[in-house]
N, C-alpha and C positions, 0 to 999 in steps of 0.2 A: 835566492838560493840559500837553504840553509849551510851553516857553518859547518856542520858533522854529516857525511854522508849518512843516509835511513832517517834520519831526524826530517818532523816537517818544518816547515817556516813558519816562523811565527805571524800570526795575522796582525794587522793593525788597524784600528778606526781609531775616527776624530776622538771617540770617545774616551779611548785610552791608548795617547800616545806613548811611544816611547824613544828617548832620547839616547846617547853615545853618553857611555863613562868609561872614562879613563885613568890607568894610574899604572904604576910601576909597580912590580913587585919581584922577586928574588925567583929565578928559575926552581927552585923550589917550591917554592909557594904556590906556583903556576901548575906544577903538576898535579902535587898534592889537591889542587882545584879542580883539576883536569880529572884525575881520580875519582874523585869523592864522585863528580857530576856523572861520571861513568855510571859507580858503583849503583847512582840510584836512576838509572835511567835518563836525566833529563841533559839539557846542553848546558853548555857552564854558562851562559847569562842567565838561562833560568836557575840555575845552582846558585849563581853568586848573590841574583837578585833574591831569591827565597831567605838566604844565610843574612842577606842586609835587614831584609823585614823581619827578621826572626830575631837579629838583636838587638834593632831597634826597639822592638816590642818588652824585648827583657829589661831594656832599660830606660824605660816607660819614656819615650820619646815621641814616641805618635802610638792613637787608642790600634789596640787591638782589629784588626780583621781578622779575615779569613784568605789564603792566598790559593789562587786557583792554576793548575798546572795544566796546561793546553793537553790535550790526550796524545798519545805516542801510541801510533802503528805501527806492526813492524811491516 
């Protein structure tokens, strides 16, 4: 069941799993997350995990991909 009613669930295969992270952050922070993931359509694991590849990449940490957003029906 997804996390945000209207949103689908995300799928998973062997191929690409996906694991639980976790951390603390300042009820601020969480909205402000909660926001942004809004503002652009997607669920805030796919927000936060896009914003983690995105600055990892800035700061040449792992090469470049391309990251792919599971499509959203409404």
């Amino acid at each position: 069941m997804p996390a945000a009613r209207g949103r689908p669930q995300r799928k998973s295969s062997p191929a690409t799993p996906y694991v639980l992270l976790q951390g603390r952050v300042s009820v601020e922070a969480r909205n402000a997350a909660h926001a942004a993931a809004e503002e652009v359509g997607m669920s805030m694991a796919a927000y936060l995990e896009a914003l983690v590849l995105a600055d990892a990449e800035l700061r040449i940490v792992r090469p470049r991909t391309t990251y792919k957003q599971e499509s959203l029906t409404a």
